[in-house]
C-alpha positions in Angstrom: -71.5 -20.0 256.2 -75.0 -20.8 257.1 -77.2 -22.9 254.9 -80.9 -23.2 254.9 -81.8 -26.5 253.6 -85.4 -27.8 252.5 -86.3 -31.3 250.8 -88.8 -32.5 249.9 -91.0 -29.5 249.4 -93.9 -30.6 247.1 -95.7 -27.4 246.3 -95.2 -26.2 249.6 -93.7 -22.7 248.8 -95.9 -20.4 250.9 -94.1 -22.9 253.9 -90.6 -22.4 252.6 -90.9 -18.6 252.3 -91.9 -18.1 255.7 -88.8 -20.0 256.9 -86.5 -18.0 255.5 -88.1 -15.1 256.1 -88.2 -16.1 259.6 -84.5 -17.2 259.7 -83.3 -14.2 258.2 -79.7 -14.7 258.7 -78.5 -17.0 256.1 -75.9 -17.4 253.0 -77.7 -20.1 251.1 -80.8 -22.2 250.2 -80.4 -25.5 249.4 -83.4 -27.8 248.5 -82.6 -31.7 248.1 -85.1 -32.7 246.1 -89.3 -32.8 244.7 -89.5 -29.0 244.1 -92.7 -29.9 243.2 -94.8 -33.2 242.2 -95.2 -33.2 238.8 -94.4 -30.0 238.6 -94.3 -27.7 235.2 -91.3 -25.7 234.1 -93.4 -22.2 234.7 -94.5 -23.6 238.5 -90.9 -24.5 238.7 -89.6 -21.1 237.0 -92.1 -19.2 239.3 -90.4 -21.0 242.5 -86.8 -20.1 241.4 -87.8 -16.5 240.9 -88.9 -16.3 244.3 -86.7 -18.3 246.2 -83.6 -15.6 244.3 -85.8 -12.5 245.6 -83.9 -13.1 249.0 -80.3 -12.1 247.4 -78.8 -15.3 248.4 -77.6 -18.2 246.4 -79.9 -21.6 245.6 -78.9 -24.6 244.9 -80.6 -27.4 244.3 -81.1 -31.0 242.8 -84.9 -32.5 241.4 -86.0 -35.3 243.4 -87.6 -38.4 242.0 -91.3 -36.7 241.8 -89.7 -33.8 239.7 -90.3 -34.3 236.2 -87.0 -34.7 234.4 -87.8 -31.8 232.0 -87.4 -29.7 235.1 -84.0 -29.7 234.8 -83.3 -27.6 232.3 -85.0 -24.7 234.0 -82.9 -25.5 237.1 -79.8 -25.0 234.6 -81.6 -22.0 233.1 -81.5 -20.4 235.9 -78.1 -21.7 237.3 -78.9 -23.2 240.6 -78.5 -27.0 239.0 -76.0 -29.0 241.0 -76.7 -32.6 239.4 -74.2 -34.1 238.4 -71.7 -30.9 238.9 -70.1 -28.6 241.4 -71.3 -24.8 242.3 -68.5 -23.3 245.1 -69.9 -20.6 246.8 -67.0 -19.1 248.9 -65.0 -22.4 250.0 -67.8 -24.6 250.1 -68.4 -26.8 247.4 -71.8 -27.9 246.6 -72.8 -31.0 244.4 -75.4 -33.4 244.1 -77.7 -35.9 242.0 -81.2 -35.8 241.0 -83.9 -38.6 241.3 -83.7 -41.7 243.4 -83.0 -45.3 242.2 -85.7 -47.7 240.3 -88.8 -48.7 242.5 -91.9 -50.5 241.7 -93.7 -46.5 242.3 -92.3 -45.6 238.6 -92.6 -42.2 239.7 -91.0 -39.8 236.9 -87.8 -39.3 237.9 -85.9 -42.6 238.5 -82.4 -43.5 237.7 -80.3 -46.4 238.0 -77.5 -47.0 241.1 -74.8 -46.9 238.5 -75.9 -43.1 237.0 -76.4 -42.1 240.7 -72.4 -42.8 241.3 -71.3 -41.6 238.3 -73.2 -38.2 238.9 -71.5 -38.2 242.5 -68.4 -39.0 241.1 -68.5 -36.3 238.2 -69.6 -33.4 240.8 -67.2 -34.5 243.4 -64.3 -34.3 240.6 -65.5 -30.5 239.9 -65.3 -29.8 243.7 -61.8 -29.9 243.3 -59.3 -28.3 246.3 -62.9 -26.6 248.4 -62.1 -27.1 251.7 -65.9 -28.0 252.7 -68.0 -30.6 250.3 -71.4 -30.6 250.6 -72.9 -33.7 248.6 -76.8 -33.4 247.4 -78.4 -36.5 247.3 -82.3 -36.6 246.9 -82.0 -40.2 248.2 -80.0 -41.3 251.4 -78.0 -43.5 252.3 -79.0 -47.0 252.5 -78.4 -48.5 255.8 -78.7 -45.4 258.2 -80.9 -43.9 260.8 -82.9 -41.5 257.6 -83.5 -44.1 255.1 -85.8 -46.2 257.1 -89.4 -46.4 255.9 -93.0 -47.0 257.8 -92.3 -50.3 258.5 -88.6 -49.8 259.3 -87.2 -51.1 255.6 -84.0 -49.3 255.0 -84.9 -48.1 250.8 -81.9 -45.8 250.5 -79.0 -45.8 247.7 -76.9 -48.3 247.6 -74.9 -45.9 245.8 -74.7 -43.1 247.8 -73.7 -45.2 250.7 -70.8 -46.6 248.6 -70.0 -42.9 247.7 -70.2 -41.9 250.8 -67.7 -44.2 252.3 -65.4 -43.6 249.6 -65.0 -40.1 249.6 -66.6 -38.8 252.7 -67.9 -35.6 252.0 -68.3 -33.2 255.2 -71.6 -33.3 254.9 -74.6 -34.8 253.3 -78.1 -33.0 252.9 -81.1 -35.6 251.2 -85.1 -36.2 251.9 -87.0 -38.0 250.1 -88.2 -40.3 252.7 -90.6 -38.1 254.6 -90.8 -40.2 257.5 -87.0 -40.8 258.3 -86.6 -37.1 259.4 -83.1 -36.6 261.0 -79.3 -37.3 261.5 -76.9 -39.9 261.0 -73.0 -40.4 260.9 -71.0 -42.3 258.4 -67.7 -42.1 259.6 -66.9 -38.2 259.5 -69.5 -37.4 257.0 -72.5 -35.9 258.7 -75.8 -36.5 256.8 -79.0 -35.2 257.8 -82.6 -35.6 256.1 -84.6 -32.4 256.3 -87.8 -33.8 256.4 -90.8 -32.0 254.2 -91.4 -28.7 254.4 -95.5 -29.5 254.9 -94.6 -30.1 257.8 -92.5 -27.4 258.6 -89.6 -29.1 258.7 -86.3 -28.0 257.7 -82.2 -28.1 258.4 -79.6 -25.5 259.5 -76.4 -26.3 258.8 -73.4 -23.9 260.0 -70.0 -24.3 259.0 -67.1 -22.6 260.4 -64.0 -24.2 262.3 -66.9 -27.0 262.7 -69.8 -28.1 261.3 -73.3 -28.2 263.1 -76.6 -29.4 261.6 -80.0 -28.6 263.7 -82.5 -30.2 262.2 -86.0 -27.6 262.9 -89.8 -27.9 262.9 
């Protein structure tokens, strides 16, 4: 399987299109997070439509600068994965929406304890898939993609604590545009895809193994 995967794309849909046209080859798109900022449920609605024209799967989560009424387009159309588990083939896709409380009080902002139950309730509907992908819009605190300008880790607390509890193969977040890149957490393989404005993006292959190259 080869996934596509976007965060952090902010309006930027002209930019994601030409990726995946320009990829070509794919099975699925997955974007972590900020669809859009402050997007309405037609913009959002309008992006879905699109993004399904290429006759693949999307999945996705809403990232702290989506409007929480956003979600029940994502459900509308069926590419929602906060909180639950989509299996496309035998990978297993989940995630969770938002990030934790800051002083921005930007619209979508949840506490660390909803964050792990959402993990927890999408990792339980994973079940028996013999590859787990986990969605966070936020990363992990304490890693190589969660560090800000001045070099102030401001990940979840919660998703680390996930993460070393469950390891999931592989986990796909943003939201911090400048912390572009890959870490490890034991086995778990996270990468932050950077924002699309800047043409950046992930490919993640999985097979016998599992290879992320992080592009643009």
């Amino acid at each position: 399987m080869r996934i596509l995967a976007f965060s952090d794309v902010h309006g930027s849909y002209d930019k994601t299109y030409a990726i995946i046209e320009k990829e070509r080859l794919f099975d699925v798109v997955l974007i972590a997070g900020d669809l859009t900022t402050y997007g309405t449920p037609d913009e959002a609605e309008e992006a879905i439509i699109r993004l399904k024209k290429y006759g693949k799967p999307v999945v996705l989560v809403a990232g702290n600068m989506d409007p929480p009424t956003l979600e029940s387009t994502f459900e509308k159309f069926h590419v929602s994965i906060n909180g639950r588990a989509k299996t496309i083939d035998f990978v297993a896709f989940f995630g969770v929406s938002g990030s934790p409380v800051t002083p921005m009080r930007t619209p979508y902002e949840i506490s660390e304890e909803e964050i792990m139950a959402r993990a927890q309730r999408g990792w339980e509907q994973a079940g028996a898939a013999t590859t787990k992908v986990f969605v966070p819009h936020v990363p992990p605190r304490n890693t190589k993609v969660d560090k800000a300008l001045m070099g102030i880790h401001v990940g979840s607390t919660a998703v680390r604590t996930f993460v070393e509890e469950y390891k999931p193969d592989v986990v796909v977040c943003g939201h911090i545009h400048e912390a572009r890149g890959q870490h490890e957490i034991g086995r778990t393989l996270i990468v932050n895809c950077g924002p699309v404005a800047k043409g950046n993006y992930a490919v993640i292959d999985i097979g016998k193994k599992i290879t992320v190259t992080s592009k643009g």
